[in-house]
Each structure stands twice: as structure tokens, then as C-alpha cells.
N, C-alpha and C positions, 0 to 999 in steps of 0.2 A: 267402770272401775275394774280395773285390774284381780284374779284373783289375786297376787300376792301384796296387794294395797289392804286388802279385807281385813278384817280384826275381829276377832271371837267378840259377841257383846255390843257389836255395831248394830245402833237400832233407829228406826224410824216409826214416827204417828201416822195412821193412814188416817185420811178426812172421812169425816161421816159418811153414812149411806143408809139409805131410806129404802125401808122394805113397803115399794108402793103396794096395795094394794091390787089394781089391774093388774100391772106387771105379775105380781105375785101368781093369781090368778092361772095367765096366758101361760106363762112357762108350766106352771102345774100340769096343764090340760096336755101340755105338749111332751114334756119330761118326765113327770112325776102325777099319772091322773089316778089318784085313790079319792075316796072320802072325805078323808082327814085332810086334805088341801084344798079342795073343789065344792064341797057340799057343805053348805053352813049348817041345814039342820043336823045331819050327819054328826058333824064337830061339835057340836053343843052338846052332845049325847056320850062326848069320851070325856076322860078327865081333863083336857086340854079345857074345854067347854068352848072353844072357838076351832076355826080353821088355824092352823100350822103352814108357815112359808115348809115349803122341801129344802131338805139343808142344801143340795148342794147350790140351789139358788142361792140361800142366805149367804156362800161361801163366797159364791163368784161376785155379788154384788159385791163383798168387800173386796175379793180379789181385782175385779176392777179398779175401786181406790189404788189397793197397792201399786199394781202399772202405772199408775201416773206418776209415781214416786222416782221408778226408773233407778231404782238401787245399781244396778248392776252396768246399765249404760249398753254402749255397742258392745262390750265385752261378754256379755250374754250369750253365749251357744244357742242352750237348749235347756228345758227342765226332763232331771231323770227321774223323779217322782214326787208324789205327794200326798198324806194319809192326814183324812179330817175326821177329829172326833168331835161329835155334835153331844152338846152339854144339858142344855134347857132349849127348849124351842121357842122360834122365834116365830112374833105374829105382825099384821098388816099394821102397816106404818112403825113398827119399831123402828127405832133410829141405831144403828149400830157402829161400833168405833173400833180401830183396830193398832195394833203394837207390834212391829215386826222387827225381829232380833235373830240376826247371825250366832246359831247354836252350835256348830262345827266346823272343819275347814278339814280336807281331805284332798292332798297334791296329787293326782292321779297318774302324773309325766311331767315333762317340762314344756308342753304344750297347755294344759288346764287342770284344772279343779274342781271339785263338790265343796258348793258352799249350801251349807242346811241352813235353810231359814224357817223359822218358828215365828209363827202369828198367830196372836193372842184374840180374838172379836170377843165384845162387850156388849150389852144394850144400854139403852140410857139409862138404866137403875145401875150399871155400873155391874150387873151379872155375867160371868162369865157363859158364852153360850155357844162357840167352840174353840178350837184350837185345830194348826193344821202346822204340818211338820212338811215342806219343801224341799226339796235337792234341786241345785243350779250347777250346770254343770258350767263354768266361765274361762274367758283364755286368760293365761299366765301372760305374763311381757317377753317380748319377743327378748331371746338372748344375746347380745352381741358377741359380733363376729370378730 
């Protein structure tokens, strides 16, 4: 899609995604190796009282959903950033759902654009448990000659 096809408030459901356990785990050890991810008895001992996914796993498993969505198409460049704020934490097997909505549009040239995307993740009680604010930077249509 085109950036000038976009529309402020164009939104997409991302499919669920499952905060496996293992999975969980291996990325911690790899990514993110504290206590509070890796050591049950540890996690019992904080106010969490269990282990915590690391957010940015929690992120990118949903951010994988999104990709499959494919909002943007070939017309996709590049992403020029993106800031996640983590809400409630999230634990092994929660199931998480997500809502992604074109928050801005910013015409950079007559070559492309910043389209802000804003994505909402849930868990299955319907909690809010973060939020991530995207920049896509995408081609315009070509101008005719």
C-alpha cells in the first residue's frame, strides 16, 4: 500500500500469540538472563511471585503476528523507529492479542513517508500490557510523467 493510499485510524487485529514457556525461557537466557526471567525460586520471592516473559520478547512475539498482516506491502522501505512501553507483565503461557492503528502520516518528499503505527497488546483478561508506537517509513506512487 501506498503511503498516500493510508488513512489516519486504518487499523488491523493481530492473531493471538502465546507466551510459550520454553521459548520464554531460551530467549531470557540469551537476551534478557536476570532472575526475574530465569529462576523460579528467585521470582516467587518478588512481588510478581512468578517469573516474567522480558518485555521485548513479549513485544516481538506479537510483533511477529503483525508481519503476517503485511499492512504496508512491497511499499514498505524501512522502519525508522520504535518506543514500547511495557504495562503489566506478562507470564508463561499468557495468550496475547493485539490492535494496530495508523496514528500519524507525515509526507517527507514526493518519493515517501512516516506512517506511525500504534499497537495496542492485551492478555487474555483483556489487560492492557504494553503499547508500541512505530515509524514506517513507505514509498508514495510514482508521479506521472
Amino acid at each position: 500500500m501506498y503511503f498516500d493510499e493510508i488513512k489516519l485510524g486504518m487499523a488491523v487485529d493481530i492473531a493471538p500469540a502465546v507466551i510459550e514457556k520454553e521459548k520464554m525461557l531460551d530467549f531470557a537466557r540469551l537476551y534478557d538472563n536476570i532472575p526475574l526471567h530465569t529462576d523460579e525460586e528467585y521470582a516467587k520471592t518478588t512481588h510478581f511471585g512468578k517469573l516474567i516473559a522480558p518485555g521485548v520478547m513479549s513485544f516481538m512475539t506479537v510483533w511477529a503476528k503483525y508481519l503476517e498482516v503485511d499492512f504496508f506491502g512491497e511499499e514498505l522501505l524501512a522502519g525508522k523507529s520504535t518506543k514500547i512501553e511495557w504495562l503489566k507483565p506478562v507470564f508463561a503461557e499468557d495468550v496475547l492479542t493485539g490492535r494496530a492503528v495508523v496514528t500519524d502520516l507525515v509526507k517527507r518528499n514526493e518519493k515517501n513517508g512516516l506512517a506511525e503505527v500504534t499497537i495496542e497488546v492485551r492478555n487474555q483478561h483483556g489487560e492492557l500490557v504494553l503499547t508500541d508506537v512505530t515509524e514506517a517509513i513507505v514509498k508514495c506512487k510514482p508521479t506521472e510523467v
